[in-house]
VOBA-1610 file (N, C-alpha, C; in pm, whole numbers, padded with zeros to 5 digits, always signed):
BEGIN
Unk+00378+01733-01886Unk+00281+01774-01785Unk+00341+01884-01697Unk+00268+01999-01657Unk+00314+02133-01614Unk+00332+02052-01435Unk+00398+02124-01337Unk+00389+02095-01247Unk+00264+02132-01187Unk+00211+02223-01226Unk+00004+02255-01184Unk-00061+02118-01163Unk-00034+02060-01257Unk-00139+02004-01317Unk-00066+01838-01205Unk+00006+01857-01172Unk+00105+01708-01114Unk-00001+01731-00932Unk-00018+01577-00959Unk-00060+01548-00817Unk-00015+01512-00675Unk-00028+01487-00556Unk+00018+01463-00460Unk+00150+01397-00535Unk+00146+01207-00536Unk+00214+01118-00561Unk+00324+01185-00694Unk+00206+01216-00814Unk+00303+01263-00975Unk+00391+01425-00886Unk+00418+01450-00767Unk+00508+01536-00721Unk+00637+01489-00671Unk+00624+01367-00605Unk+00704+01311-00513Unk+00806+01206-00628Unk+00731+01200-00700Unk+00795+01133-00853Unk+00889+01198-00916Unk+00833+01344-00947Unk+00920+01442-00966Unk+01033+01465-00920Unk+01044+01449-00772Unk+01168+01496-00713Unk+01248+01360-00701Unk+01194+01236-00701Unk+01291+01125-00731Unk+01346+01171-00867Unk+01269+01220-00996Unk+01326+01190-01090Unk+01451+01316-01092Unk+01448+01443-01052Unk+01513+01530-01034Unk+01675+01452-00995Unk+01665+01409-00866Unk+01713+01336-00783Unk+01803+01260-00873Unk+01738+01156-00938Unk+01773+01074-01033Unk+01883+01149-01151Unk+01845+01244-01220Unk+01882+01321-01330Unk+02007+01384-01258Unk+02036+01436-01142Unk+02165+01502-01116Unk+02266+01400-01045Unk+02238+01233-01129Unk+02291+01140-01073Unk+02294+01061-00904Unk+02257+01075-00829Unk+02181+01008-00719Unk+02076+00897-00735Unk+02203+00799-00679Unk+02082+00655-00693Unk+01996+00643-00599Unk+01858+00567-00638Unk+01756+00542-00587Unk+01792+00483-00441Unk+01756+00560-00298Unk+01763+00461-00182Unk+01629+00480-00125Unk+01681+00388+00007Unk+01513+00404+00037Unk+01483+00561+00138Unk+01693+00577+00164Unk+01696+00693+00233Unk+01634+00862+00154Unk+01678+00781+00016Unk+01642+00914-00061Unk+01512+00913-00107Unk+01407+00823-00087Unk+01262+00808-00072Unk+01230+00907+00058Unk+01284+00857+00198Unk+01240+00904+00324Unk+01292+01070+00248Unk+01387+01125+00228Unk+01435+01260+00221Unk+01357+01347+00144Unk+01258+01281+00063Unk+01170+01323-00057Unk+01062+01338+00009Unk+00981+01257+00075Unk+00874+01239+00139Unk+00862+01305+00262Unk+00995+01272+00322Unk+01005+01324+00516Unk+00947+01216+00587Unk+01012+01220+00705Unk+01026+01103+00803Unk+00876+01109+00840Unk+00794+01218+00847Unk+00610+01187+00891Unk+00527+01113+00799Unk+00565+01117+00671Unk+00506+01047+00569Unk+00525+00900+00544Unk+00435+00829+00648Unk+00454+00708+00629Unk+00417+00650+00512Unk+00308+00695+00446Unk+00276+00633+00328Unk+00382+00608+00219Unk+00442+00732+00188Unk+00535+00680+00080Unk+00636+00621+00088Unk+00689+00614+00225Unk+00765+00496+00248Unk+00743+00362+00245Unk+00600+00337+00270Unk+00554+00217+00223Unk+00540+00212+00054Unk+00502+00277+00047Unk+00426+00292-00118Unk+00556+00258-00200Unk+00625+00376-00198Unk+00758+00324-00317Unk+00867+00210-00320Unk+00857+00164-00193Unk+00946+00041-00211Unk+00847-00041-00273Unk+00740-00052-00251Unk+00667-00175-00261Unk+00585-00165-00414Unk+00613-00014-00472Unk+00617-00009-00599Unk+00703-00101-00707Unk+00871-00089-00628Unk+00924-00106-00696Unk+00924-00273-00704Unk+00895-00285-00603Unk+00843-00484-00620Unk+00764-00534-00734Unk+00656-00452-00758Unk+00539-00425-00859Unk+00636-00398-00991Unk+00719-00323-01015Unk+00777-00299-01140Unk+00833-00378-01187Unk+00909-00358-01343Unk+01004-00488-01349Unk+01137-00495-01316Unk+01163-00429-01193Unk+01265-00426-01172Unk+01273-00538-01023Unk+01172-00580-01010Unk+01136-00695-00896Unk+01234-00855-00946Unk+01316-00851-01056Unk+01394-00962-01094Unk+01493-00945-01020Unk+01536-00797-00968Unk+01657-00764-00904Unk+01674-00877-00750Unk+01805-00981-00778Unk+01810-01099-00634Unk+01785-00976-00498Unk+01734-01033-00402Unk+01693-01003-00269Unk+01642-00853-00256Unk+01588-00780-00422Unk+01513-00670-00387Unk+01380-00672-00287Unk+01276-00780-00304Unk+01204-00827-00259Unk+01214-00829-00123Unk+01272-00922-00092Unk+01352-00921+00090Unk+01377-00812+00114Unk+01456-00716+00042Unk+01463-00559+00147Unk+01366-00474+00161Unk+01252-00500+00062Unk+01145-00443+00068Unk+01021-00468+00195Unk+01097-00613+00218Unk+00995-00700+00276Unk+01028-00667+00440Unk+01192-00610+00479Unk+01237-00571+00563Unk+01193-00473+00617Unk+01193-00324+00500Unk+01161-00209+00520Unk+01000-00196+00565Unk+00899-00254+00504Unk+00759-00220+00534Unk+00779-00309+00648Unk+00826-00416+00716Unk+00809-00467+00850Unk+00876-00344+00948Unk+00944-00265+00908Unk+00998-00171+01007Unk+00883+00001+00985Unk+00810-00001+00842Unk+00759+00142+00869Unk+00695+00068+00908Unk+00594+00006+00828Unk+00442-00072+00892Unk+00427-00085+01055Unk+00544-00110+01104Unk+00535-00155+01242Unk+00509-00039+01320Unk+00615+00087+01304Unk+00574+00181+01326Unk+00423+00242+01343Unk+00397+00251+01260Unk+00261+00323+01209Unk+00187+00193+01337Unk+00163+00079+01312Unk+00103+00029+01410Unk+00125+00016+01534Unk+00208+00084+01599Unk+00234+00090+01724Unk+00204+00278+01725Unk+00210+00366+01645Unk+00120+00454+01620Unk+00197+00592+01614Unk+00345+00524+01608Unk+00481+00634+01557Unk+00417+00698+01450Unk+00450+00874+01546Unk+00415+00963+01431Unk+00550+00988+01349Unk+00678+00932+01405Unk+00793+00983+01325Unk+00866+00903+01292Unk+00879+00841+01107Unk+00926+00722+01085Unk+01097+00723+01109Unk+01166+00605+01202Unk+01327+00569+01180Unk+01356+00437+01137Unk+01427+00468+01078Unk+01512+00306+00965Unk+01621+00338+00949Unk+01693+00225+00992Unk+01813+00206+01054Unk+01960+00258+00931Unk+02081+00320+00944Unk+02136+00353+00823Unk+02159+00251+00728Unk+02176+00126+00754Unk+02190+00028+00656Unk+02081+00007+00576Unk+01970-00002+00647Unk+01866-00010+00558Unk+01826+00137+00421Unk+01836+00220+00478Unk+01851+00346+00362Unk+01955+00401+00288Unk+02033+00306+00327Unk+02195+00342+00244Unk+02181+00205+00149Unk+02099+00160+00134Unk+02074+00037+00025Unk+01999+00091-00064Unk+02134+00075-00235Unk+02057+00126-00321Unk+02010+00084-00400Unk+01885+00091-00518Unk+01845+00083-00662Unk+01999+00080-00724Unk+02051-00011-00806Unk+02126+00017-00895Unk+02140+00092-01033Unk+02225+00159-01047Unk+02212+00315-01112Unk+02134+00267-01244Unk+02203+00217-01259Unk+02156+00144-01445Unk+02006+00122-01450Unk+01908+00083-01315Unk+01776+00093-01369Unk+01711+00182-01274Unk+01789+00313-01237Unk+01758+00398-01156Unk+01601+00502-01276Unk+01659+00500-01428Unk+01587+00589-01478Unk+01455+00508-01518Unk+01488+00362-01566Unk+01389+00267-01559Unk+01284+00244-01451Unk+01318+00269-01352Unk+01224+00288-01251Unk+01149+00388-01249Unk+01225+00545-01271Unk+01158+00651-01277Unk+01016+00652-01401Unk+01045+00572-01523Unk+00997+00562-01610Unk+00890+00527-01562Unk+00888+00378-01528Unk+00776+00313-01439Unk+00694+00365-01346Unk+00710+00440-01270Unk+00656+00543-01169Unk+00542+00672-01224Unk+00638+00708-01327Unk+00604+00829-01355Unk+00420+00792-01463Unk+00388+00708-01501Unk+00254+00698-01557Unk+00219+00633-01438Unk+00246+00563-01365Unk+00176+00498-01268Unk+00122+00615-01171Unk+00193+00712-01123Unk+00181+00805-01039Unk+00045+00905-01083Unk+00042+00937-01249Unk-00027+00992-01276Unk-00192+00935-01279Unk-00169+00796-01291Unk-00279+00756-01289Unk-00329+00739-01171Unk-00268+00710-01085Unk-00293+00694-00890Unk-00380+00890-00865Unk-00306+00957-00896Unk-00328+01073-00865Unk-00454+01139-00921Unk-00535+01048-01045Unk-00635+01123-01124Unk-00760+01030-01034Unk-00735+00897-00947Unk-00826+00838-00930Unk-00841+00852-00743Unk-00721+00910-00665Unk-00730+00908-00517Unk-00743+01041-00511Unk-00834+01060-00371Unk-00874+01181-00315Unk-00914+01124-00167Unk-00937+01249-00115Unk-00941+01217+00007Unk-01093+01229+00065Unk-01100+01091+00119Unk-01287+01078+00114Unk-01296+00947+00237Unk-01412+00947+00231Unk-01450+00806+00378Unk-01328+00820+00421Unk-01347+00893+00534Unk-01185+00919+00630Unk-01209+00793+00745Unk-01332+00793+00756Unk-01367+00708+00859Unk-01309+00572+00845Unk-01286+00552+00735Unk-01217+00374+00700Unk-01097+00375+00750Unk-01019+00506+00730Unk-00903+00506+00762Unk-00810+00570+00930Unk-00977+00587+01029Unk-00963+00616+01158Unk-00824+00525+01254Unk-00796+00533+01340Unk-00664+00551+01384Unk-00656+00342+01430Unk-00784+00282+01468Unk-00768+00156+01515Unk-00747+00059+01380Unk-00807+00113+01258Unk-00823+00060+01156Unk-00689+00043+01040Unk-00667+00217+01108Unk-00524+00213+01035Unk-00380+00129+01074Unk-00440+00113+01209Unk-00354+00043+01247Unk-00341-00116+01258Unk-00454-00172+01186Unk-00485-00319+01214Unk-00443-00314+01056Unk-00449-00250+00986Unk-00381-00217+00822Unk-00251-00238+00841Unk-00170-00166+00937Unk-00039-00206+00875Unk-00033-00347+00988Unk-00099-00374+01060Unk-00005-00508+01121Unk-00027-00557+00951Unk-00130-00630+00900Unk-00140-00688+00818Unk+00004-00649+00688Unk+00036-00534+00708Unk+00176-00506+00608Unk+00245-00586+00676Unk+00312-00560+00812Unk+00402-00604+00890Unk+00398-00764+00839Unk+00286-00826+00874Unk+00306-01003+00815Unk+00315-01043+00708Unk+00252-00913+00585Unk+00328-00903+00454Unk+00446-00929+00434Unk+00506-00804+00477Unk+00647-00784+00469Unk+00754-00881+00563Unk+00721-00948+00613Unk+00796-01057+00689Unk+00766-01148+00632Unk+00681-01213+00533Unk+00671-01334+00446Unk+00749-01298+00302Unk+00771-01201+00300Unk+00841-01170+00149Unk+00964-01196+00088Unk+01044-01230+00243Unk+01158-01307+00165Unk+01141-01452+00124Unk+01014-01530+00153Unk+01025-01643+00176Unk+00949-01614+00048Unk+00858-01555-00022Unk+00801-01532-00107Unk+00914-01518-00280Unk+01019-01476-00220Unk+01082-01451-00343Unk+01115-01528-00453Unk+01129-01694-00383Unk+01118-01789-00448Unk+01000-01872-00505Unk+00920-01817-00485Unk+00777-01850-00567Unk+00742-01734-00685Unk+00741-01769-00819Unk+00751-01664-00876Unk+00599-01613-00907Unk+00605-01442-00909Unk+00522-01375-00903Unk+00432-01338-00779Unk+00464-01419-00652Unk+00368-01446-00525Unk+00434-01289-00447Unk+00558-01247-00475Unk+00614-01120-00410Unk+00553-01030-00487Unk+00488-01038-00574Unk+00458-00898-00675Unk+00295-00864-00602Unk+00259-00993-00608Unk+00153-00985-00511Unk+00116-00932-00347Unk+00252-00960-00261Unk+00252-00894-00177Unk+00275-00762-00160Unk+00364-00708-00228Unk+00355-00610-00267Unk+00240-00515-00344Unk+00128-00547-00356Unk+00044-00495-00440Unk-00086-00468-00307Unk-00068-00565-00193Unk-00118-00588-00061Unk-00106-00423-00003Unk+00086-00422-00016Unk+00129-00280+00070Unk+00111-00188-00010Unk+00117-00187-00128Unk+00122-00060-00222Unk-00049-00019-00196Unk-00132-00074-00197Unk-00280-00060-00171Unk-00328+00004-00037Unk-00257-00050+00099Unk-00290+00028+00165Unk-00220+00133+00215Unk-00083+00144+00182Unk+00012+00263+00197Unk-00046+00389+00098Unk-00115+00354-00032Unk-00195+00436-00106Unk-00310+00519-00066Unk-00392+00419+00034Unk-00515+00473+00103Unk-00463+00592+00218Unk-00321+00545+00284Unk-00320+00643+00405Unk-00224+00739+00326Unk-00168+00698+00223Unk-00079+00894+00118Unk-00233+00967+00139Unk-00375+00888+00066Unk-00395+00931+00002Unk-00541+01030+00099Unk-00515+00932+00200Unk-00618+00970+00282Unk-00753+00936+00199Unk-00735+00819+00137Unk-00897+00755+00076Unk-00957+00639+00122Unk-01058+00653+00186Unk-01087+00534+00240Unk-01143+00429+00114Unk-01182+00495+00058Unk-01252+00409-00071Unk-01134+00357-00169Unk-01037+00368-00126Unk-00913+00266-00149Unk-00921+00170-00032Unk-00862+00231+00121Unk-00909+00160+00180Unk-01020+00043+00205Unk-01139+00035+00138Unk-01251-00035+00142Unk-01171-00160+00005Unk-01138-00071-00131Unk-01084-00162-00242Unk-00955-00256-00151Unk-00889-00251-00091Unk-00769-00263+00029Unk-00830-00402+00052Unk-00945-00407+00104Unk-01003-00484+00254Unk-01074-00593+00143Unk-01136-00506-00018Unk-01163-00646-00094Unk-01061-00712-00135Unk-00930-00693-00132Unk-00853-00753-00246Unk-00804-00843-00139Unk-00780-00804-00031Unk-00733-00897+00137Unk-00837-01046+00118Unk-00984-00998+00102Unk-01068-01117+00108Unk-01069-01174-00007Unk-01040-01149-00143Unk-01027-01212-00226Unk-00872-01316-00239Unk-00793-01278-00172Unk-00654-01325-00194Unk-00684-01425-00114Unk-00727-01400+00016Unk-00771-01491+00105Unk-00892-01582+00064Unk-00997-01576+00016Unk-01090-01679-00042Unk-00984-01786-00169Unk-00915-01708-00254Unk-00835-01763-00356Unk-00730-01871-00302Unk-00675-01835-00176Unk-00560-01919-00133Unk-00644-02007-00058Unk-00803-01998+00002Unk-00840-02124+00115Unk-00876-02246+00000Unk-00934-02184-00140Unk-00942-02271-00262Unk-00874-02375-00272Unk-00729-02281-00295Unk-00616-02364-00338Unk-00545-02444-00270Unk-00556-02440-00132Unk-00509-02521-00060Unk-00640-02640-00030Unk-00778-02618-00014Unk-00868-02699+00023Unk-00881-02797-00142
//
């Protein structure tokens, strides 16, 4: 695929994989350096990708993921235009060995994110809304270590943040709206299972 033809997300992929190829392991610092500290979305988005991938077997990947979106998410909801995370947290890396495996994973996922988001119903994604979006990351991402030991229930939370960190990359509310069904469905599914 020409770089023309590469979208928002299938760009930012690119330069991980670049990144990747001249040996540099995956951090979350070298996510923020790709993206830039204003781009909250993909700071949410790619960690919580990599929860989604199969590289989510990795012990306490989950938990740092679950760390990091409690610290952008929080941000963004208190209404920081300029994301900071702390050096420990971005000096924590992907291990090299499934650094290209990840890229692999990304790279059709990205393309397909990119053929289906655009930027539309902005209104879903207005500034009170966006921000009642990420508290809901924030309590995501603070249940996720406790999540790690239930298997598959972190892939799920993660699929929570990857959804609405997608809507605000993508500036789509009609993700946003898909966002707000999958919230009430998870939520009708769990009052089931517990009632």
């Amino acid at each position: 695929m020409e770089k023309a033809e590469l979208g928002a997300l299938g760009r930012l992929v690119e330069k991980l994989e670049r990144r990747v190829a001249d040996g540099e392991d995956i951090s979350i610092g070298m996510i923020q350096a790709v993206a830039g500290q204003r781009a909250a979305g993909p700071l949410l988005l790619f960690p919580a990708l990599i929860v989604v991938s199969p590289l989510s077997i990795i012990p306490g990947l989950p938990s740092l993921v679950g760390i990091s979106t409690v610290l952008v998410a929080g941000q963004i909801a208190l209404g920081g235009q300029k994301i900071w995370l702390p050096e420990w947290l971005t000096e924590r890396r992907v291990p090299a060995k499934y650094a290209a495996r990840l890229v692999g994973f990304l790279k059709p996922v990205s393309a397909g994110i990119d053929s289906v988001a655009r930027r539309r119903f902005s209104g879903f994604l207005a500034a009170p809304l966006r921000r009642m979006g990420a508290v809901v990351c924030v309590i995501t991402g603070a249940i996720m270590p406790a999540l790690e030991f239930i298997p598959f229930s972190s892939t799920v939370a993660a699929v929570i943040i990857a959804t609405f960190a997608l809507a605000i990359t993508a500036r789509d509310g009609m993700l946003a709206l898909a966002w707000m069904a999958l919230l009430a469905s998870i939520a009708a599914f769990t009052t089931y299972l517990v009632v």
